[in-house]
C-alpha positions as CSV (number, residue, x, y, z in Angstrom):
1,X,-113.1,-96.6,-32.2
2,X,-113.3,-94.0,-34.4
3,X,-110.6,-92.6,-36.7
4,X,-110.8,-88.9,-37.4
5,X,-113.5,-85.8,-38.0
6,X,-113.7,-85.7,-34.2
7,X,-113.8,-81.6,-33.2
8,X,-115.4,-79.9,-30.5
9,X,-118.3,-79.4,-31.8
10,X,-119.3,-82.9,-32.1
11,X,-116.9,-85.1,-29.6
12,X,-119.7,-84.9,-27.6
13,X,-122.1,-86.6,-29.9
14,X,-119.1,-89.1,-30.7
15,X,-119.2,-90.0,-26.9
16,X,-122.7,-90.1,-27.0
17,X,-122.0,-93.3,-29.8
18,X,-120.1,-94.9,-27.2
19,X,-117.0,-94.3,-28.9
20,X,-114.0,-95.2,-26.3
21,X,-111.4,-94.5,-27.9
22,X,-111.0,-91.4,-31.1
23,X,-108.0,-90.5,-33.0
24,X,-108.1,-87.0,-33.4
25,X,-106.0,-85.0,-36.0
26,X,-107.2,-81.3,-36.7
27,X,-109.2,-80.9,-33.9
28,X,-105.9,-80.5,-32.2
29,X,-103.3,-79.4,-34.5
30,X,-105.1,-76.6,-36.7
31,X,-104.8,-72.7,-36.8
32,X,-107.5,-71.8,-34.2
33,X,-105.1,-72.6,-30.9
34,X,-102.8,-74.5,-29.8
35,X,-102.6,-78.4,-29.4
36,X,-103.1,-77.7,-25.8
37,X,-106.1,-75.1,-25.9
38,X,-107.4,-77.5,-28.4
39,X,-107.2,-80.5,-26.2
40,X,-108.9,-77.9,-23.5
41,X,-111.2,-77.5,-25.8
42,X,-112.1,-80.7,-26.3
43,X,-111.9,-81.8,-22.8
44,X,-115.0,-78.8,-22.0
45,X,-117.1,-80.1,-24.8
46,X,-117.2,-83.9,-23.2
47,X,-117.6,-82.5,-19.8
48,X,-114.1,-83.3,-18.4
């Protein structure tokens, strides 16, 4: 588990970790989309 500073740009190192399980803050809710685009977002950079 990991608890924060998980973004985009590096969820798919944090998955690399073999982190199951990432509480995610303002990698969703921040000025650069919604919480859904964000979440899309996300979801592309692990491969989902």
């Amino acid at each position: 588990m990991i608890d924060g500073g998980v973004k985009a740009h590096n969820a798919a190192q944090v998955a690399d970790w073999g982190v199951e399980v990432a509480v995610v803050g303002s990698g969703l809710i921040n000025d650069k989309g919604s919480i859904a685009e964000n979440l899309a977002e996300i979801h592309e950079a692990l491969g989902a």
